[in-house]
N, CA, C and O of each residue as an XYZ file, in Angstrom:
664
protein
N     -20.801     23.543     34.019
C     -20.548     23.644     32.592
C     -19.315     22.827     32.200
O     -19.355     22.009     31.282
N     -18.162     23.086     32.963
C     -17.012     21.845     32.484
C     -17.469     20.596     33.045
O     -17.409     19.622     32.294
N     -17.826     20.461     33.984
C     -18.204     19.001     34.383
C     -19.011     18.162     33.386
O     -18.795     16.970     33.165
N     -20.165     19.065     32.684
C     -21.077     18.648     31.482
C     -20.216     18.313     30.106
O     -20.440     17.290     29.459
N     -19.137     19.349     29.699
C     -18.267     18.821     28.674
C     -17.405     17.957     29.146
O     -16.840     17.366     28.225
N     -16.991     17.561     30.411
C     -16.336     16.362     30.941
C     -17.232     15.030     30.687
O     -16.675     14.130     30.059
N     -18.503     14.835     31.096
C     -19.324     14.188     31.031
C     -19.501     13.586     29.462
O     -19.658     12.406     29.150
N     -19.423     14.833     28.517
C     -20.409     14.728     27.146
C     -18.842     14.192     26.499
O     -18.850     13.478     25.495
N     -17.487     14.600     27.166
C     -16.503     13.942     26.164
C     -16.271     12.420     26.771
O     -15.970     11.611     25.893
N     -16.360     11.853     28.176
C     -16.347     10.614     28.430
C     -17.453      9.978     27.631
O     -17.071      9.086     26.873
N     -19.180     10.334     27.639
C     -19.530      9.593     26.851
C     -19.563      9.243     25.266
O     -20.156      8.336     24.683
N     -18.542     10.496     24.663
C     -18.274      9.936     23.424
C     -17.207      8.879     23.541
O     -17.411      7.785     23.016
N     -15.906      9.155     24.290
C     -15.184      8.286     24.543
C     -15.172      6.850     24.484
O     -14.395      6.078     23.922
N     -16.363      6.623     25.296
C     -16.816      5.138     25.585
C     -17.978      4.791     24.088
O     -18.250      3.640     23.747
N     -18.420      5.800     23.509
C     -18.869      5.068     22.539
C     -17.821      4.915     21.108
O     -17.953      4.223     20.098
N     -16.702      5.928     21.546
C     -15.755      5.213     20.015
C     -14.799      4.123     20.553
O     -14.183      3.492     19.695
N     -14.556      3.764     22.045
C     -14.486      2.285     22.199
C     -14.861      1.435     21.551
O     -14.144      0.657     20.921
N     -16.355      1.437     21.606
C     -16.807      0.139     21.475
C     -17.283     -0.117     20.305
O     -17.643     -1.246     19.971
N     -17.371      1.603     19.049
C     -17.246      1.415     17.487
C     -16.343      1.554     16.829
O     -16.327      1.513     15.599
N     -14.840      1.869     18.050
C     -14.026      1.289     17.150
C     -13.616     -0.099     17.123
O     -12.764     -0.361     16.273
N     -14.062     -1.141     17.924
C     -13.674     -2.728     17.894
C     -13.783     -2.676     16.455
O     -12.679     -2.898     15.959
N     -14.722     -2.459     15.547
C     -14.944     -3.526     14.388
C     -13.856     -3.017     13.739
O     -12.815     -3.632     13.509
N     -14.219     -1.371     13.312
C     -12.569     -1.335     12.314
C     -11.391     -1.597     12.755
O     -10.541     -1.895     11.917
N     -11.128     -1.569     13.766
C     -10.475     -2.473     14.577
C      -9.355     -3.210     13.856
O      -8.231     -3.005     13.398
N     -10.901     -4.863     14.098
C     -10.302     -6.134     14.004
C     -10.554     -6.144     12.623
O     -10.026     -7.134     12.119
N     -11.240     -5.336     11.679
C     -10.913     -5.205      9.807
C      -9.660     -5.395      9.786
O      -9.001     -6.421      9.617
N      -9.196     -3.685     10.082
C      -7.920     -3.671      9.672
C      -7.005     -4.434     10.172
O      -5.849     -4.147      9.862
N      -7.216     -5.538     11.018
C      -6.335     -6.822     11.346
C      -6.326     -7.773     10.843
O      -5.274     -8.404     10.748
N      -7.733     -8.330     10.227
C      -7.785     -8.979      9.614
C      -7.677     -8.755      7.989
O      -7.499     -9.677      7.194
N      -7.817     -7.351      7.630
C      -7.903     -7.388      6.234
C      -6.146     -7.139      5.677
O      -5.644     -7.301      4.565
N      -5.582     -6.712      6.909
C      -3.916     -6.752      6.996
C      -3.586     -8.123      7.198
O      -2.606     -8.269      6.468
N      -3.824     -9.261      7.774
C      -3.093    -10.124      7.551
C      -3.436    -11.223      6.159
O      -2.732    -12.085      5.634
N      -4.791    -10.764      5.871
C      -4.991    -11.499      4.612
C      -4.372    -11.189      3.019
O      -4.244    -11.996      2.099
N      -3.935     -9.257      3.057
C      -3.168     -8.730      2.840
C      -1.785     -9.275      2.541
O      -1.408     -9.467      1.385
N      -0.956     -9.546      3.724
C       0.154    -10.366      4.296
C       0.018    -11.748      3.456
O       0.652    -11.825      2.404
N      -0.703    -12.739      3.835
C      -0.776    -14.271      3.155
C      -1.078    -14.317      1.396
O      -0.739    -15.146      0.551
N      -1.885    -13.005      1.293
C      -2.006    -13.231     -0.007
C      -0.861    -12.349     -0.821
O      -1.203    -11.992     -1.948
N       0.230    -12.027     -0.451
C       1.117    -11.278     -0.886
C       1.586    -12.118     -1.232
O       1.736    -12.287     -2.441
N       2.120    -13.215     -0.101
C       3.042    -14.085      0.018
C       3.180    -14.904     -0.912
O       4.213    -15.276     -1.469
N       1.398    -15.386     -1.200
C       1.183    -16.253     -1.960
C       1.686    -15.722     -3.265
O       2.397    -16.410     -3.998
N       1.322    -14.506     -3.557
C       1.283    -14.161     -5.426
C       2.847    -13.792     -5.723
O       3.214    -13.720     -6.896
N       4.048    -13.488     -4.330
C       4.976    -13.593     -4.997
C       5.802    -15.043     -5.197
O       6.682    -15.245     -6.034
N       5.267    -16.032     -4.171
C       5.450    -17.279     -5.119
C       5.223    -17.649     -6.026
O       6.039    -18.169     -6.787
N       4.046    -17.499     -6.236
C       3.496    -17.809     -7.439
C       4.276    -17.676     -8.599
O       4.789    -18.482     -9.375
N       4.204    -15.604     -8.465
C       5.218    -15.223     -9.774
C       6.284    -15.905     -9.623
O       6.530    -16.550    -10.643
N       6.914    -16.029     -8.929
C       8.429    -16.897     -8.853
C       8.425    -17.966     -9.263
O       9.280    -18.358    -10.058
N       7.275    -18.840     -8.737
C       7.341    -20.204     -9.748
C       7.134    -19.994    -11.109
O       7.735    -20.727    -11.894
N       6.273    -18.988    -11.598
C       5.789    -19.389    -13.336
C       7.208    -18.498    -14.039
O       7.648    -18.610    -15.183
N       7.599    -17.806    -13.169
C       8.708    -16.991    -13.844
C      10.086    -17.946    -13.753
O      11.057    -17.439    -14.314
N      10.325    -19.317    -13.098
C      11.324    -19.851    -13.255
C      10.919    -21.129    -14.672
O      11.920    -21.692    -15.115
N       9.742    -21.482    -15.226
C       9.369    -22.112    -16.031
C      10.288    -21.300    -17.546
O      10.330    -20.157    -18.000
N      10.841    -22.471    -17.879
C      10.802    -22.175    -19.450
C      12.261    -21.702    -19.163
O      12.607    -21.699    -17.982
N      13.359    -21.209    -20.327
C      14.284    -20.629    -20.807
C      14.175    -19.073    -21.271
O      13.105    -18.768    -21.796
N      15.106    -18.107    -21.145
C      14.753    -16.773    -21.242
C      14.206    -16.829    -22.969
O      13.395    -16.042    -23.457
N      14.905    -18.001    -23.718
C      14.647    -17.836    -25.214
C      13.337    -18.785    -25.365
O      12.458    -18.491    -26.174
N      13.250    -20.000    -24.498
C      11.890    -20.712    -24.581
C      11.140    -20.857    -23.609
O      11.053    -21.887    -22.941
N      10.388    -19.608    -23.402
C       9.515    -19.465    -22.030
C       8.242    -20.533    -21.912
O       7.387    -20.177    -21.102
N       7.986    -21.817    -22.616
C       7.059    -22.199    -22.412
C       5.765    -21.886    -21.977
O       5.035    -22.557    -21.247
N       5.508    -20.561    -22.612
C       3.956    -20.400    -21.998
C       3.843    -19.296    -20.936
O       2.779    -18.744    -20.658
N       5.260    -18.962    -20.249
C       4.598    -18.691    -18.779
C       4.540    -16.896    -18.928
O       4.717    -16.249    -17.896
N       4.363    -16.376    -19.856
C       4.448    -15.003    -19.961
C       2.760    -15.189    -19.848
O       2.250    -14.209    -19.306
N       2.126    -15.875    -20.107
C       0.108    -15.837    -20.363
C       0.220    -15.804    -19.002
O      -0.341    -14.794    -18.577
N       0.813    -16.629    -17.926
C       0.443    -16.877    -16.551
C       0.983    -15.814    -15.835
O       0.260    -15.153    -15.089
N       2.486    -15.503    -16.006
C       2.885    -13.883    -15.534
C       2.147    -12.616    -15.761
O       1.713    -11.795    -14.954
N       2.114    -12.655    -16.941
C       0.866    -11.437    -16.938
C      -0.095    -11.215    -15.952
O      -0.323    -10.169    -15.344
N      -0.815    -12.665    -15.821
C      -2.431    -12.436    -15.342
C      -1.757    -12.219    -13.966
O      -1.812    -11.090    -13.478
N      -0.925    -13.529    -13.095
C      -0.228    -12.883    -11.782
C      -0.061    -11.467    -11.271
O      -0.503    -10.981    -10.229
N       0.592    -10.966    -12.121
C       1.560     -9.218    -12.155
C       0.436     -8.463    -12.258
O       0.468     -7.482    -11.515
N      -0.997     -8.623    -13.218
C      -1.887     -7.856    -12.994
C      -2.757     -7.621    -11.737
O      -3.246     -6.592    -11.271
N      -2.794     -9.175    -11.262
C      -3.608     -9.225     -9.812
C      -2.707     -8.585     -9.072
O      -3.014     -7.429     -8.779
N      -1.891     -8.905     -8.760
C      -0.293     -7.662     -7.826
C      -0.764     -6.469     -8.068
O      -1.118     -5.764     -7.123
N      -0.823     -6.184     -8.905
C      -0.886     -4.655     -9.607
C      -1.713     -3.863     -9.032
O      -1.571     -2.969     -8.197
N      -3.237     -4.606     -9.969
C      -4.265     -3.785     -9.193
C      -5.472     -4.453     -8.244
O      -6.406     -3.697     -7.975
N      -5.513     -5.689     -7.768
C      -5.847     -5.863     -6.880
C      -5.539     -5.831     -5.733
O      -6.305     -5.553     -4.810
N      -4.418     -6.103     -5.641
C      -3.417     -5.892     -4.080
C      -2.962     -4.662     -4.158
O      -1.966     -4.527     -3.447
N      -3.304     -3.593     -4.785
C      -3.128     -2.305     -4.757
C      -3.788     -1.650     -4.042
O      -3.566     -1.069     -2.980
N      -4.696     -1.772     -4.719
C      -6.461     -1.754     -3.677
C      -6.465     -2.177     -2.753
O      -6.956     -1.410     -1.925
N      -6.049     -3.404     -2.223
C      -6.482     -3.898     -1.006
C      -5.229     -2.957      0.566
O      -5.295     -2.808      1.786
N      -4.146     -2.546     -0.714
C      -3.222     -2.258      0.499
C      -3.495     -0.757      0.865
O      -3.226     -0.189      1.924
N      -4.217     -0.141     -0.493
C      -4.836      1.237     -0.271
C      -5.501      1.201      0.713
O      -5.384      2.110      1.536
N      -6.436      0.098      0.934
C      -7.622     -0.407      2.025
C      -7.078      0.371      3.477
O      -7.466      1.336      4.135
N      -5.909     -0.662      3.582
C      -5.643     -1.002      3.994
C      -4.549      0.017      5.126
O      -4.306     -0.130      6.324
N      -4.125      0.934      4.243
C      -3.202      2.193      4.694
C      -4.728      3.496      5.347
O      -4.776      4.184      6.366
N      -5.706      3.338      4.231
C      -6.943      4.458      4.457
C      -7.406      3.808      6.198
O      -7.668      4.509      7.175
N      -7.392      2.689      6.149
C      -8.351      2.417      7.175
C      -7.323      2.781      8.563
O      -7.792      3.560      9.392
N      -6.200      2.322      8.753
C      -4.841      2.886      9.486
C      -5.313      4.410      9.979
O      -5.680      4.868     11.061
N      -5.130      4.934      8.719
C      -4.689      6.914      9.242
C      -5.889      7.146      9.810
O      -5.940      7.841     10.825
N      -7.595      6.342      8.975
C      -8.988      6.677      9.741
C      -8.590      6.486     11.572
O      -8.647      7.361     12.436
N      -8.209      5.092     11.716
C      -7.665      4.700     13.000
C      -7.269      5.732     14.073
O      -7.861      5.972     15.126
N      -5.946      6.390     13.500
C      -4.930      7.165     14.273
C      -5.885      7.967     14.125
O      -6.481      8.028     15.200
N      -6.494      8.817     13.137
C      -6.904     10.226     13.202
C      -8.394      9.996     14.412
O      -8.741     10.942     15.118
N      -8.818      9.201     14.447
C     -10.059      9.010     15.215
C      -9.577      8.553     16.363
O      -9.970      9.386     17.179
N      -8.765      7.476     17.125
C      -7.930      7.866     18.373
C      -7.394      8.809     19.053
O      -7.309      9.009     20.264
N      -6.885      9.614     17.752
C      -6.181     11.109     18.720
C      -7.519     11.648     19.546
O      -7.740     11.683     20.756
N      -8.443     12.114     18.235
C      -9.081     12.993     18.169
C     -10.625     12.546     19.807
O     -11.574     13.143     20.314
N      -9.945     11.213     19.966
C     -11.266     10.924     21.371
C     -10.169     10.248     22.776
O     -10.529      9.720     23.828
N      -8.928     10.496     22.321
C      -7.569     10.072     23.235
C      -8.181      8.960     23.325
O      -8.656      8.695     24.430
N      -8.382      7.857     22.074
C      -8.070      6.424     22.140
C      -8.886      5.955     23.218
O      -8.616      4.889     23.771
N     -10.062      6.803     23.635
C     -11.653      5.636     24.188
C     -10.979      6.223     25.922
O     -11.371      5.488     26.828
N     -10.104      7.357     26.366
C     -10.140      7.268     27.613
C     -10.381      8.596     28.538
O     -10.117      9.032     29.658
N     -11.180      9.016     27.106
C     -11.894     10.514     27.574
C     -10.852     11.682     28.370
O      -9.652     11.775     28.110
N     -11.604     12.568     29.421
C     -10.762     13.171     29.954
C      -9.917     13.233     31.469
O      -9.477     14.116     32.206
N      -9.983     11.654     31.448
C      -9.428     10.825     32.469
C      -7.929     11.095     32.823
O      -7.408     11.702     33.759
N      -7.454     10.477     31.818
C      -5.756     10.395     31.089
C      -5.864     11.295     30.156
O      -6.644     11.075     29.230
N      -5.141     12.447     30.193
C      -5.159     13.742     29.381
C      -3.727     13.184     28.861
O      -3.842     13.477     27.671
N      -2.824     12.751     28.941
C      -2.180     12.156     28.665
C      -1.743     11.025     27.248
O      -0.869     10.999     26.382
N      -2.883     10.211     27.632
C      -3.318      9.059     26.858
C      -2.451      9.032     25.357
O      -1.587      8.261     24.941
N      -3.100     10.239     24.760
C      -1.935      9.465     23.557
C      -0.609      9.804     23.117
O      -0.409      9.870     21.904
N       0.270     10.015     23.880
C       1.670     10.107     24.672
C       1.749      8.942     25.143
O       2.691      8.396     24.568
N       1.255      8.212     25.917
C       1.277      7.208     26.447
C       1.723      5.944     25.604
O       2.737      5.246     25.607
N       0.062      5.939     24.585
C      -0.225      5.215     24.068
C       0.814      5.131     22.582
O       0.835      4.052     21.991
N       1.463      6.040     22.156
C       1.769      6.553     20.755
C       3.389      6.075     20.916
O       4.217      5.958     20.012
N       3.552      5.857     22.256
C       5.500      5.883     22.900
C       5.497      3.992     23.099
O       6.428      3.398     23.643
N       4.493      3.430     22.640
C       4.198      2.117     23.531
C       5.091      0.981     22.163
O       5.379      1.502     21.086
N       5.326     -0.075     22.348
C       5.976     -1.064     21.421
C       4.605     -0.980     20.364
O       4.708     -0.487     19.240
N       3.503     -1.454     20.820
C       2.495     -1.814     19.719
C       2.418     -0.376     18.499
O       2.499     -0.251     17.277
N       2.275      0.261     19.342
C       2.066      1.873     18.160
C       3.765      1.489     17.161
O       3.831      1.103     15.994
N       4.671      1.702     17.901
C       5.561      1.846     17.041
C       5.908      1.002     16.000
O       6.577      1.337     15.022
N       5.270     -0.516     16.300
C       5.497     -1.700     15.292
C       4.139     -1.166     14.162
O       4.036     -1.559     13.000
N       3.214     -0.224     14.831
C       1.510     -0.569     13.800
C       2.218      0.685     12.834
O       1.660      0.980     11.777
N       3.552      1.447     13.287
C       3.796      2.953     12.366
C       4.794      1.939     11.545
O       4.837      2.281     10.364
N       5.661      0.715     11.844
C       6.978      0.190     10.845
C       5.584     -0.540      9.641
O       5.504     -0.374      8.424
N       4.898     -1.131     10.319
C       4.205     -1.606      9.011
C       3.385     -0.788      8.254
O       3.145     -1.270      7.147
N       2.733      0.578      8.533
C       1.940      1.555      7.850
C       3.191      2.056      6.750
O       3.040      1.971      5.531
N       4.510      2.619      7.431
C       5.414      3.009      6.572
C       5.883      1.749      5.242
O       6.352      1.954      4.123
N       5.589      0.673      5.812
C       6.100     -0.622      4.724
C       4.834     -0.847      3.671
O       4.999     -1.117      2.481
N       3.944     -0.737      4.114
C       2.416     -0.457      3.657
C       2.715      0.585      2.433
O       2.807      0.216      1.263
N       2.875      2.146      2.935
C       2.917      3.066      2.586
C       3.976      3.032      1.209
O       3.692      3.757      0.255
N       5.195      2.165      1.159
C       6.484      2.084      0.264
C       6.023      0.871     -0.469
O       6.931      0.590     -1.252
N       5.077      0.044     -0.586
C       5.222     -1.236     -1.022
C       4.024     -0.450     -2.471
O       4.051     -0.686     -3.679
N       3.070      0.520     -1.653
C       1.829      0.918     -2.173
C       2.505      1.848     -3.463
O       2.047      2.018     -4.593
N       3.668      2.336     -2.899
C       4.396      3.513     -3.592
C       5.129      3.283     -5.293
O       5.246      4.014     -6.276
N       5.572      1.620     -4.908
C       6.261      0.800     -5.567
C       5.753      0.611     -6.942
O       6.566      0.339     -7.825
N       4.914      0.688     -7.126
C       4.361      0.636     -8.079
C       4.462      1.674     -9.253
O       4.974      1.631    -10.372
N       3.816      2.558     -8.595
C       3.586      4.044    -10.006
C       5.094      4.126    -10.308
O       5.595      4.549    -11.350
N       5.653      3.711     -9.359
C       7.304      3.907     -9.684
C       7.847      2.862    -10.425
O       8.551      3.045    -11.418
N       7.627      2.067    -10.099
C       8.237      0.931    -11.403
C       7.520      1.537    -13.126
O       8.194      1.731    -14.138
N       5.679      1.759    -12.953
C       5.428      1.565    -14.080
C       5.369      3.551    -14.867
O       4.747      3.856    -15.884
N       6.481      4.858    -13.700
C       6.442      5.345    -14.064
C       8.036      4.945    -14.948
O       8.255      5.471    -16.040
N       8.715      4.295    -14.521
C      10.030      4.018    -14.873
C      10.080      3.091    -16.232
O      11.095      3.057    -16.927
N       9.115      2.481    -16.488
C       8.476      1.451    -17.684
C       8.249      2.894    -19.069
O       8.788      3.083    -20.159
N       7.417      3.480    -18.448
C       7.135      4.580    -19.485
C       8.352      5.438    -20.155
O       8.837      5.516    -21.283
N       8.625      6.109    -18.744
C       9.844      6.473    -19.477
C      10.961      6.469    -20.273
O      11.533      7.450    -20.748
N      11.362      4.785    -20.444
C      12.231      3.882    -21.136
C      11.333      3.433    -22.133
O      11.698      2.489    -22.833
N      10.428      3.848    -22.284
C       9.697      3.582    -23.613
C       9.974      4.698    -24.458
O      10.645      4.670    -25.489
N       9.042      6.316    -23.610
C       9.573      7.181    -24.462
C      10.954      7.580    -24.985
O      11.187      8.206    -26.019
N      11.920      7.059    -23.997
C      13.227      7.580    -24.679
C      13.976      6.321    -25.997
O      14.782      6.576    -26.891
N      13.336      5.009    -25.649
C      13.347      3.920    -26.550
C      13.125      4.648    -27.820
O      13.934      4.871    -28.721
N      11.494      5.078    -27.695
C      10.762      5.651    -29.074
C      11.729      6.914    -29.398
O      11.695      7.294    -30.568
N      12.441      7.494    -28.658
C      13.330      8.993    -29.201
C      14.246      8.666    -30.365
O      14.372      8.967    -31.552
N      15.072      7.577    -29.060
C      16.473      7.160    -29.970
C      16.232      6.266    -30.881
O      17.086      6.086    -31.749
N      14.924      5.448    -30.892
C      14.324      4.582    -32.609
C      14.225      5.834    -33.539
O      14.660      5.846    -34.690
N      13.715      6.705    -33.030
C      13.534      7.891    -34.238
C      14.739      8.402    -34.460
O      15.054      8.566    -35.639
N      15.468      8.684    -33.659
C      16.464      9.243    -34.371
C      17.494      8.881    -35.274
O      18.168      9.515    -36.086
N      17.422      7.356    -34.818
C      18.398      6.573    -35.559
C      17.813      6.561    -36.875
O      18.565      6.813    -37.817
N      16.358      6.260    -37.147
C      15.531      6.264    -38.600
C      15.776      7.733    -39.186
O      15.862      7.916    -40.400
N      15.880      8.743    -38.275
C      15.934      9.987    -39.243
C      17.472     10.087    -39.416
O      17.824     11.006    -40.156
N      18.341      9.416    -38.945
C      20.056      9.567    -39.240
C      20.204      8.405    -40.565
O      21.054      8.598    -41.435
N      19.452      7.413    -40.601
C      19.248      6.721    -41.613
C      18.747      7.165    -42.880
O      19.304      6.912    -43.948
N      17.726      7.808    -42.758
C      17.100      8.098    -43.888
C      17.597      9.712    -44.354
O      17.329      9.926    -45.537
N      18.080     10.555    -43.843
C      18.831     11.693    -43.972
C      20.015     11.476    -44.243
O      20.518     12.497    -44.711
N      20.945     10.375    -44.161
C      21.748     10.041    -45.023
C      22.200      9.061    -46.059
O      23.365      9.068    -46.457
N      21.128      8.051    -46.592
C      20.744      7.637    -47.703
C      20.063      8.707    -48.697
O      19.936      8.358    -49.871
N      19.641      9.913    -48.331
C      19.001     10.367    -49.055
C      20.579     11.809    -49.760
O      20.885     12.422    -50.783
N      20.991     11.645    -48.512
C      22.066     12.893    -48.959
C      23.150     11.520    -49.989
O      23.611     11.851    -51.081
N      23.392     10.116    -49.437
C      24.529      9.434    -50.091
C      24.199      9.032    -51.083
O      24.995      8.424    -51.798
């Protein structure tokens, strides 16, 4: 009976080996395209955002926009991708000790203490803060709106409450 659940967990083992290659090399590849196309769109913004004078922007607020939107929510998405497919990773490694059955009981101790794990956790956490960056800037946008809109009102009702009393 243990020999049979020894048996039945090596051969799952060896089959999330060899289904995990593909998500795998996704999330390697869809992380470094991730990476290049970051790179690219914050040049980008940097170039159209050095065009023009703060008083004569020549144009480049039409081209910033559309930039800052692709940032926004396409590379949002892709880094969401990109963090989901990660934790699928870890949570499906633990859970089959990373394809080496009940060989190395060990295994992900091993594997989790190793240079590669600890560099794949600095970029999930940079992943994780870059992804974060956002709702936070555009919760910080809102907020300086509503308190904009407070103190416009109040100044109009200190205006008009005392033209009306003077």
């Amino acid at each position: 009976s243990t020999e049979e659940i020894k048996d039945t967990h090596q051969e799952n083992a060896m089959k999330f080996t060899t289904s995990m290659l593909v998500p795998f090399a996704l999330f390697l590849i869809v992380s470094l395209i991730y990476t290049f196309l970051d790179m690219g769109l914050s040049l980008a913004i940097w170039s159209a955002a050095s065009v023009g004078t703060p008083t004569e922007p020549k144009g480049r607020d039409k081209a910033l926009r559309s930039l800052i939107l692709i940032k926004v929510v396409f590379m949002n998405l892709m880094i969401f991708l990109v963090l989901a497919s990660g934790i699928y990773l870890v949570m499906a490694g633990r859970k089959y000790n990373y394809g080496c059955g009940m060989i190395n009981d060990n295994m992900v101790e091993e594997f989790e203490s190793s240079a590669w794990y600890k560099m794949f956790s600095v970029t999930m956490v940079t992943y994780a803060f870059e992804f974060l960056l956002w709702p936070c800037i555009l919760t910080n946008q809102i907020s300086s709106s509503i308190v904009y809109q407070y103190r416009k009102n109040a100044i109009l009702e200190k205006i008009l409450f005392h033209s009306k009393t003077g």
